[in-house]
C-alpha positions as CSV (number, residue, x, y, z in Angstrom):
1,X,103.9,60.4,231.6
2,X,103.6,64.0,230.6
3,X,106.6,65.5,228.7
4,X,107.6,68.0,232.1
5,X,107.8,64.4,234.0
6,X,110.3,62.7,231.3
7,X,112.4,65.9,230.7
8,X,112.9,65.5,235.0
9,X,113.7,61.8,235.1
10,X,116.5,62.5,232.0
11,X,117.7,65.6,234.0
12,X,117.8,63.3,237.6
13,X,119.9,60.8,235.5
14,X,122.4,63.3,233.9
15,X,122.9,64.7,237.5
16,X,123.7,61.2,239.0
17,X,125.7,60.9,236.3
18,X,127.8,63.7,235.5
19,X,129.8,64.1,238.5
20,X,131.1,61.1,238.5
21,X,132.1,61.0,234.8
22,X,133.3,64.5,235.5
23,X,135.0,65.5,232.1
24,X,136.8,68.7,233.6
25,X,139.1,66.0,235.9
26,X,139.5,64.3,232.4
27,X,140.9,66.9,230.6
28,X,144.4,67.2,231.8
29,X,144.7,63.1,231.2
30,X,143.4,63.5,227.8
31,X,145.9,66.6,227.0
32,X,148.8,64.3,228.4
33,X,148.0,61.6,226.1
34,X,147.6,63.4,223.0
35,X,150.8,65.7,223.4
36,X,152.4,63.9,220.8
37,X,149.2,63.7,218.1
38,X,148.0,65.9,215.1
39,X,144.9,68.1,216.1
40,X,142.9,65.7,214.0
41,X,144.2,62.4,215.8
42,X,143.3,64.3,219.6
43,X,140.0,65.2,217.9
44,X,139.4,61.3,216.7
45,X,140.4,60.3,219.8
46,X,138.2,62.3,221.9
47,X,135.0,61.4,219.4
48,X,135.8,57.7,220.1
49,X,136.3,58.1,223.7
50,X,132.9,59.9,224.2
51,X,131.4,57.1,221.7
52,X,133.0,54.1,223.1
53,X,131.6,55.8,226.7
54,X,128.1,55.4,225.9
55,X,128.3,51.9,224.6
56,X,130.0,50.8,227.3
57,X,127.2,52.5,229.8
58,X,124.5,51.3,227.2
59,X,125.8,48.3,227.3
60,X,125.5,48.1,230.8
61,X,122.1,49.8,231.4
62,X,120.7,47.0,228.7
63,X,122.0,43.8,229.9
64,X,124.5,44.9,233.0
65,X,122.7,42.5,235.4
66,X,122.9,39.2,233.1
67,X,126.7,40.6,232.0
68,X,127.5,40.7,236.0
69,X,125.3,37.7,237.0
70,X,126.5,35.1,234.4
71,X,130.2,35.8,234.7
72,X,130.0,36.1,238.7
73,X,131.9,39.8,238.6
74,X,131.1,41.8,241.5
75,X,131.1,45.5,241.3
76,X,133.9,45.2,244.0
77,X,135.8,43.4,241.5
78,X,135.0,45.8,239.0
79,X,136.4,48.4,240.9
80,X,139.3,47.1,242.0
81,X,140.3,45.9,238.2
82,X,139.3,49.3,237.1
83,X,142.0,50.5,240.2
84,X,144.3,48.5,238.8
85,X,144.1,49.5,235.2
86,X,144.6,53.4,236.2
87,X,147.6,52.4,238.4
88,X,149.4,51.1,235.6
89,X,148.7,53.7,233.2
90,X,149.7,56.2,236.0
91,X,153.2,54.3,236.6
92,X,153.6,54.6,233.0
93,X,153.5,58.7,232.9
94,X,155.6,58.8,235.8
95,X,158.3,56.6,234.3
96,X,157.9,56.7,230.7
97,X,160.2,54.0,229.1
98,X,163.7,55.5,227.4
99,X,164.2,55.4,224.1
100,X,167.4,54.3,222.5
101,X,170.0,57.3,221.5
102,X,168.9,59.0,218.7
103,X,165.5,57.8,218.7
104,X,162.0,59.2,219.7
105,X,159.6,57.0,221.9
106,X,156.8,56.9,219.5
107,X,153.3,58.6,221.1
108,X,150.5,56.1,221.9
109,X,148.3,56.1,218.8
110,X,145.0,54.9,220.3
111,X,143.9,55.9,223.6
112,X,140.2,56.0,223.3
113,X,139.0,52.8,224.7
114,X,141.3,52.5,227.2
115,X,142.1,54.8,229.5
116,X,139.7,57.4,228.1
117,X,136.3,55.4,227.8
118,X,137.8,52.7,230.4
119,X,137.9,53.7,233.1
120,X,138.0,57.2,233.0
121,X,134.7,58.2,231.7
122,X,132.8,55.0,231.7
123,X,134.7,53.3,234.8
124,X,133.4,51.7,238.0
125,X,131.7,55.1,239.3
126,X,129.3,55.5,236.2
127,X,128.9,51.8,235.8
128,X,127.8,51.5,239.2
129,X,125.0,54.7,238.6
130,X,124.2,53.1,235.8
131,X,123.3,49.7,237.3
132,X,121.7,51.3,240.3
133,X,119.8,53.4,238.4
134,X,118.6,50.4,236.0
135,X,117.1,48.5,239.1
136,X,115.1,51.2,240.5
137,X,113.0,50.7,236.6
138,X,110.0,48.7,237.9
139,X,109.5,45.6,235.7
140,X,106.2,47.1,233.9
141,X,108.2,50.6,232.5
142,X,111.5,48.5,231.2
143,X,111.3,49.8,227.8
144,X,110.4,53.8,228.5
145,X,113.0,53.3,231.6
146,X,115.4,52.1,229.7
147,X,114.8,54.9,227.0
148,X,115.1,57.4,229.6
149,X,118.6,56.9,231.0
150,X,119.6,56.2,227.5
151,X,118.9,59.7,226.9
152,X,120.7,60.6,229.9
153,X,123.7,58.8,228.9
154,X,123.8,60.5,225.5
155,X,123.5,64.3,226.6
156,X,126.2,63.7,229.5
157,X,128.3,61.9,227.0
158,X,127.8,65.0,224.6
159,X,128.7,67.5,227.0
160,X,131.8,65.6,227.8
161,X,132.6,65.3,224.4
162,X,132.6,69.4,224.5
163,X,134.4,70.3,227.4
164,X,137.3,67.8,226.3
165,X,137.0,69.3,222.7
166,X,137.6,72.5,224.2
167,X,140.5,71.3,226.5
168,X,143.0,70.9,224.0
169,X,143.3,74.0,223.5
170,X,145.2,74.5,226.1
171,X,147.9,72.2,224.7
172,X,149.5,75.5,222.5
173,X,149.8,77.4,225.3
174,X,151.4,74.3,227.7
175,X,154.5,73.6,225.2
176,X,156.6,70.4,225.5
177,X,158.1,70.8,228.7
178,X,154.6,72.0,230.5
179,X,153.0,68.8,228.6
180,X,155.8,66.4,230.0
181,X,155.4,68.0,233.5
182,X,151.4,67.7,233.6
183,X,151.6,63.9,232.4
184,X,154.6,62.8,235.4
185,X,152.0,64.8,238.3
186,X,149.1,63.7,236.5
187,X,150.5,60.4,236.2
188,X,150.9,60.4,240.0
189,X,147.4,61.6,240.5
190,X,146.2,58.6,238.4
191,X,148.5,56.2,240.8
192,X,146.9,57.6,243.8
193,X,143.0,57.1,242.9
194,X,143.5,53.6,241.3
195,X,145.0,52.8,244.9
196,X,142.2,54.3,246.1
197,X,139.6,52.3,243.7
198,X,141.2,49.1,245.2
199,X,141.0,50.1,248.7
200,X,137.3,50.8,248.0
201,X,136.6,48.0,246.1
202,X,138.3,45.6,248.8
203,X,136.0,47.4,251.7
204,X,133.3,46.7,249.5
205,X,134.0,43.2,249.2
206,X,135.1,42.7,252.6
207,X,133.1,44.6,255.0
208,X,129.9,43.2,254.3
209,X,131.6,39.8,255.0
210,X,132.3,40.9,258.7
211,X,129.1,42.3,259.1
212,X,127.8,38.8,258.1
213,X,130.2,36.9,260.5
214,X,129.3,39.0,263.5
């Protein structure tokens, strides 16, 4: 394989991939989240998030069809729990719990795995590209396939890492009462597509059952 060929194949796999992970529709979550945290627990954060991203795609490009296949998880499944998951976290912005007079609701210390890495960067979608593109690697090329996406994975997670570095900036020039108003419409936002994840994932599911029956 020359090195014009491999640098094409990484490029085809960030392209699949990118969209879908799609950092700049991340952002406004991640500056919601992180209203209430020191610029060096946001910038924590975010390095997990990105970090726990590609070991959760890696994870999945590696051994993704014995993971699926020996637990009998479905990508339907997968989508709808991931739907799920970002349902609740959105009911959560939009009706954060009260605190008690004269005390503070303390901020959520660790939101890297979940919802950043799962499912917002590394949910259904990008699982899904992921596994579809790890069975298109013919059986002879595993290792250099495998080596390939891995490089995808690790420049897409980069770039997200720098676009939602650069995003909290924006949190100086939002304030308190800008932040609380992006998390309650972003929090609605997040209600909507994890409705919509479950709708997909129970067409997925269901669908090809009719088309079987009839």
């Amino acid at each position: 394989m020359t090195a014009f060929r491999f640098i094409e194949l990484v490029l085809l796999v960030i392209a699949g991939l990118l969209p879908i992970m799609n950092p700049f529709s991340t952002a406004p979550l991640l500056i919601a989240l992180t209203a209430g945290m020191t610029p060096e627990e946001r910038n924590r954060q975010t390095l997990l998030g990105c970090l726990y991203a590609f070991c959760i795609l890696s994870t999945f490009l590696i051994a993704g069809r014995f993971i699926i296949g020996f637990f009998g998880i479905s990508l339907p499944g997968i989508r709808i729990a991931g739907g799920l998951l970002v349902s609740t976290l959105g009911f959560r912005m939009v009706f954060p719990p009260s605190a008690p007079a004269g005390e503070k609701v303390a901020a959520q210390k660790d939101i890297a795995f979940s919802p950043l890495a799962m499912p917002s960067l590394s949910g259904p979608g990008s699982i899904s590209v992921v596994l579809a593109t790890s069975a298109q690697i013919p059986d002879d090329k595993i290792a250099l396939g495998n080596v390939i996406v891995l490089i995808g994975i690790a420049l897409t997670t980069l770039f997200t890492w720098l676009v939602l570095r650069g995003s909290i900036l924006l949190v100086r020039f939002l304030g308190p009462n800008g932040i609380d108003a992006m998390t309650r419409m972003f929090g609605f936002l997040l209600i909507c597509i994890g409705v919509q994840f479950v709708l997909i994932g129970t067409s997925d599911f269901f669908v090809p059952l009719f088309k079987t029956g009839g």
